[in-house]
C-alpha positions as CSV (number, residue, x, y, z in Angstrom):
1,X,81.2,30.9,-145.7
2,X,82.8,29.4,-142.5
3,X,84.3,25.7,-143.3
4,X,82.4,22.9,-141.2
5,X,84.3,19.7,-140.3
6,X,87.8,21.3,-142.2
7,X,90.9,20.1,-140.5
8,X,94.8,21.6,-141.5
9,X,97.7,20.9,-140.4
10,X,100.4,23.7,-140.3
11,X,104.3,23.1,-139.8
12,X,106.7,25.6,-137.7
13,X,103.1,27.0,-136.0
14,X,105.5,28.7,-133.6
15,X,107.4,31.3,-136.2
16,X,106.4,34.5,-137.2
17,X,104.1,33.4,-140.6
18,X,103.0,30.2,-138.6
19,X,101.3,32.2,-135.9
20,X,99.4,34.5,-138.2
21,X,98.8,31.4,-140.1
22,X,97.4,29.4,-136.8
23,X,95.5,32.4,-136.2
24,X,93.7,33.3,-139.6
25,X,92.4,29.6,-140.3
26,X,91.6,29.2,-136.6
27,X,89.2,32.4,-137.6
28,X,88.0,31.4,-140.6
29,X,86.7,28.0,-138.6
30,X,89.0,25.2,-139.4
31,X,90.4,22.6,-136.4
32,X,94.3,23.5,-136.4
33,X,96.7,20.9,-135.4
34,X,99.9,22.7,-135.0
35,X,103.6,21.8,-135.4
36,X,106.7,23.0,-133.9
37,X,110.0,21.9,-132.1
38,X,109.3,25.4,-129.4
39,X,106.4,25.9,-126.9
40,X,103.7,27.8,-128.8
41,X,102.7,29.4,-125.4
42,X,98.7,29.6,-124.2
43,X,97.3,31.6,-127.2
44,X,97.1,28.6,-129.8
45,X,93.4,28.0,-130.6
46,X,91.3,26.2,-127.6
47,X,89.7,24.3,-130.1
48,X,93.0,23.0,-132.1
49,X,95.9,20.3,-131.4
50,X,99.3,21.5,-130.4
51,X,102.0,18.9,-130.8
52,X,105.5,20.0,-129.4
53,X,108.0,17.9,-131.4
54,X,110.9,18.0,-133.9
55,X,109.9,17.2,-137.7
56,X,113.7,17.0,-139.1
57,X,113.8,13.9,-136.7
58,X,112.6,11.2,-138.9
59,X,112.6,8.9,-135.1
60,X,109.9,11.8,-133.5
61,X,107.3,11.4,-137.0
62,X,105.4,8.0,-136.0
63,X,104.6,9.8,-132.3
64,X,103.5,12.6,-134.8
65,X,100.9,11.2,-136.6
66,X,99.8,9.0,-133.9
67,X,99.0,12.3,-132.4
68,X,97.7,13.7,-135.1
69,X,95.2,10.8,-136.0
70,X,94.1,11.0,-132.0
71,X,92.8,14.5,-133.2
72,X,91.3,13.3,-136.5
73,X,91.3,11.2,-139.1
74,X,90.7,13.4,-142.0
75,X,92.7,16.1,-143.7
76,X,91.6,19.3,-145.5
77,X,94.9,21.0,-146.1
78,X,98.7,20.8,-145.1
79,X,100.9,24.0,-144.6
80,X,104.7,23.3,-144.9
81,X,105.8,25.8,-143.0
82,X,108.3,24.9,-141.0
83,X,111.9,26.1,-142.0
84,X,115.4,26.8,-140.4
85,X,118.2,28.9,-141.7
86,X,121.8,29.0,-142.2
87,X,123.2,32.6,-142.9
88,X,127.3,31.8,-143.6
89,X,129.5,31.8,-146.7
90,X,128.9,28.6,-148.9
91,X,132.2,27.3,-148.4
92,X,132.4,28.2,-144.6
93,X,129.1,25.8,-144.0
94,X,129.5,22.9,-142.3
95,X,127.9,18.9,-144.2
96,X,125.8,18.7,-140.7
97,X,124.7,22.3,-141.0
98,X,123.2,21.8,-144.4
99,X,122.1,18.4,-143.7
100,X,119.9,20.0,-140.6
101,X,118.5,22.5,-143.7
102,X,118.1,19.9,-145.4
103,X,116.0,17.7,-143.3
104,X,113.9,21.0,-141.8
105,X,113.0,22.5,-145.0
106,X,112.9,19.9,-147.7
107,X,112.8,16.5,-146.2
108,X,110.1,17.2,-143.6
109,X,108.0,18.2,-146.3
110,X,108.3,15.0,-148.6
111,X,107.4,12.7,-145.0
112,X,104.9,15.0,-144.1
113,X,103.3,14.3,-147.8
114,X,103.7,10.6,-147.2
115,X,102.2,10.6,-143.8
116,X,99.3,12.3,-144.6
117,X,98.3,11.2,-147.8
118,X,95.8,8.4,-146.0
119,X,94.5,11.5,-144.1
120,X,94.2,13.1,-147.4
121,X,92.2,10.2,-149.2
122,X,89.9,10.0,-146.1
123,X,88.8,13.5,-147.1
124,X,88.5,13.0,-150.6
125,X,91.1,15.3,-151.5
126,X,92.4,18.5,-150.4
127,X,95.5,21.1,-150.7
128,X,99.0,21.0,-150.0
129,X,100.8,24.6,-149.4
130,X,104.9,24.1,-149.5
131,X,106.1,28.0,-147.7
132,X,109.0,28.5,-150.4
133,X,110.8,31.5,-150.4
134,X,111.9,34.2,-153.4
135,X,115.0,32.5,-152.7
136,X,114.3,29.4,-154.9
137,X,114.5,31.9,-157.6
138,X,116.7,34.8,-157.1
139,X,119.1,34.7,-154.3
140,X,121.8,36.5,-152.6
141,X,124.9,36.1,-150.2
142,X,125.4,33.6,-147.4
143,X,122.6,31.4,-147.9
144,X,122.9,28.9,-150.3
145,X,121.8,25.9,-147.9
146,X,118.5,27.6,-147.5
147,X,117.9,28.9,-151.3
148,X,119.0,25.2,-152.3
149,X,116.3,23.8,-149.9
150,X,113.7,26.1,-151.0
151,X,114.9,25.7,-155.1
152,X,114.2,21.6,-154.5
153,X,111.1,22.4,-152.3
154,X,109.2,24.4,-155.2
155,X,110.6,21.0,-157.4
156,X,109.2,18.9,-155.2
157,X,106.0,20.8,-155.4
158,X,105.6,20.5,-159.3
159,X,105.8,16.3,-158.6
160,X,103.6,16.3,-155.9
161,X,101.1,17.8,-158.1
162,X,101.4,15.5,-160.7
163,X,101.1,12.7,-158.7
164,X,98.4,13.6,-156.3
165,X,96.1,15.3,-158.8
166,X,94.2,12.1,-159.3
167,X,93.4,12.1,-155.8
168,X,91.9,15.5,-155.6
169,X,95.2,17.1,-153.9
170,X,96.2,20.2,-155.5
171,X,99.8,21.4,-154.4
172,X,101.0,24.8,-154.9
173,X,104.2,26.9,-153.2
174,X,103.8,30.7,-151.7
175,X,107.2,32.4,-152.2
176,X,107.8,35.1,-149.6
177,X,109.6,37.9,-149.9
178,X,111.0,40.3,-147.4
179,X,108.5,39.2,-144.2
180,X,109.0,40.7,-140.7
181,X,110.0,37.9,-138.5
182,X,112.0,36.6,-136.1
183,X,113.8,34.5,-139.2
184,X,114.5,37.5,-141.1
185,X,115.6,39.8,-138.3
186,X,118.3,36.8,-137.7
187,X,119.4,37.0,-141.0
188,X,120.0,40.9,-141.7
189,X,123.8,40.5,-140.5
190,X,124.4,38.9,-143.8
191,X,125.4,42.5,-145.0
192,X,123.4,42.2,-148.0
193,X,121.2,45.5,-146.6
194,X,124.1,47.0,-144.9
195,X,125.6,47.4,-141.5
196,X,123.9,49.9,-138.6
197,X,120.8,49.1,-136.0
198,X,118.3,47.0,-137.1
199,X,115.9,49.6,-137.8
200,X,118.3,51.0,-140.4
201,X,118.4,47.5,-141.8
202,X,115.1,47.1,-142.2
203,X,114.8,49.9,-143.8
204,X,117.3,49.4,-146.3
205,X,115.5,45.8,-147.1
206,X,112.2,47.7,-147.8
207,X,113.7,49.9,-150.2
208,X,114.5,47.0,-152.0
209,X,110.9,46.3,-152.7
210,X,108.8,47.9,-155.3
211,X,106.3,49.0,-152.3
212,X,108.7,50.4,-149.9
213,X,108.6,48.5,-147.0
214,X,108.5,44.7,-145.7
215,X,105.4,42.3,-145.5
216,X,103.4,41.4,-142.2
217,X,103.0,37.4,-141.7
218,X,99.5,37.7,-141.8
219,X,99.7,39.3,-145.0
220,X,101.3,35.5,-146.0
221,X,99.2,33.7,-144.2
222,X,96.1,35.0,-146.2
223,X,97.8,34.2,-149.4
224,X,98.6,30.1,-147.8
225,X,94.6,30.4,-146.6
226,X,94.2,31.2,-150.5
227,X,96.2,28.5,-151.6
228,X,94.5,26.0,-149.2
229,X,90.6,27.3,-149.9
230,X,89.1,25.1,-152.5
231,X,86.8,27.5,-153.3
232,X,89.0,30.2,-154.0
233,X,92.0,28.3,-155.8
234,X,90.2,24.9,-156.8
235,X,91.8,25.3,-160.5
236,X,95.3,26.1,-159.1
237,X,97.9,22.9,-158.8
238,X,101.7,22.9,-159.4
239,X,101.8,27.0,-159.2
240,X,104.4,29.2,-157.6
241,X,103.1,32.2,-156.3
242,X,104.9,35.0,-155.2
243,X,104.4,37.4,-152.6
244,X,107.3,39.4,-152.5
245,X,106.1,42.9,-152.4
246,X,107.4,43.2,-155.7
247,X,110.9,42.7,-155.2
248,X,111.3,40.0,-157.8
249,X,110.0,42.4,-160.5
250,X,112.7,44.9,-160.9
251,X,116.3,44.7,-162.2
252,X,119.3,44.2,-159.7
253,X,120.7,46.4,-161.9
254,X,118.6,49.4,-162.0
């Protein structure tokens, strides 16, 4: 059943699980409002709201959500997507390099929760989806400022539960895996799947999974519309669920 009236609002709608992300709940009917500090370009949906602007600067929030209640004054669902890396040894990482991971990853998210929490109540409730990562459990080389970001966002997810549950606001996290994007394809000179072309280090990464190879952003993106469906996840709050091609499930060591 197509939504009628549903209204979401996804951060990062530029990057590679934002896009697919746009695009499925565009399909499935809902109004889009769309975040991100880049041009999208002319493909985001003609029926949706794309604001251009920078959500780790706390000054740029306020023109925001003034935009954002121009386009409505209800809201069905929020995707925290929006997320910048750092990809350097810990100690080689600079205070205003993880402050800037900081505010992208995990601060935007507790503002954008603020923000929107009127729009929220309008609606009579709704759901929150926090884009984690695999990261906030298991983690590797030369990225602690992102797996620290992504470890305090599926934290922050647990309390948003508990405190918005008698509001009708489930929260829940989606933790990615290995996802092809530009994000990822940035991040394979960490030398964690080897050295050669990229292609060789993609394919080293999906070997890493149980299923061979590395997810699609719209196979995420169906998992966040899962997440954000009331019908489908209505007795889901406070979850972690991850989507990691089974990477998480086998030993390093084997």
């Amino acid at each position: 059943m197509q939504p009628k009236n549903k209204n979401v609002l996804i951060t990062g709608a530029g990057g590679g699980i934002g896009r697919a992300t746009v695009a499925l709940f565009a399909e499935k009917g809902w109004h889009v409002i769309g975040i991100d500090r880049a041009p999208f370009g002319d493909d985001f949906p003609q029926n949706g709201t794309f604001i251009q602007a920078d959500i780790s600067d706390v000054g740029a929030l306020e023109a925001i959500f003034q935009q954002t209640r121009s386009s409505t004054q209800s809201l069905h669902a929020l995707v925290n997507n929006a997320a910048v890396q750092v990809a350097k040894p810990l100690v080689e990482t600079s205070v205003e390099e993880w402050d800037a991971v900081m505010a992208s990853n995990l601060r935007s998210a507790f503002l954008f929760m603020k923000l929107t929490h009127p729009l929220f109540k309008a609606a009579g409730g709704g759901a929150i989806v926090n884009v984690s990562s695999v990261h906030a459990v298991q983690t590797s080389v030369n990225i602690a400022a992102y797996a620290a970001s992504k470890g305090g966002l599926l934290a922050l997810t647990r309390a948003m539960a508990i405190e918005f549950a008698p509001d009708n606001i489930r929260v829940n996290a989606i933790l990615p895996g290995a996802v092809d994007t530009p994000m990822l394809r940035a991040g394979l000179g960490r030398g964690h799947v080897g050295q050669g072309d990229m292609q060789t280090r993609l394919d080293n990464l999906a070997r890493k999974t149980v299923n061979g190879r590395v997810g699609k952003p719209i196979e995420i993106a169906h998992a966040i519309y899962f997440l954000a469906d009331n019908e489908q996840s209505s007795f889901m709050t406070g979850q972690a669920m991850v989507v990691d091609g089974g990477a998480t499930a086998r030993l390093s060591t084997e």
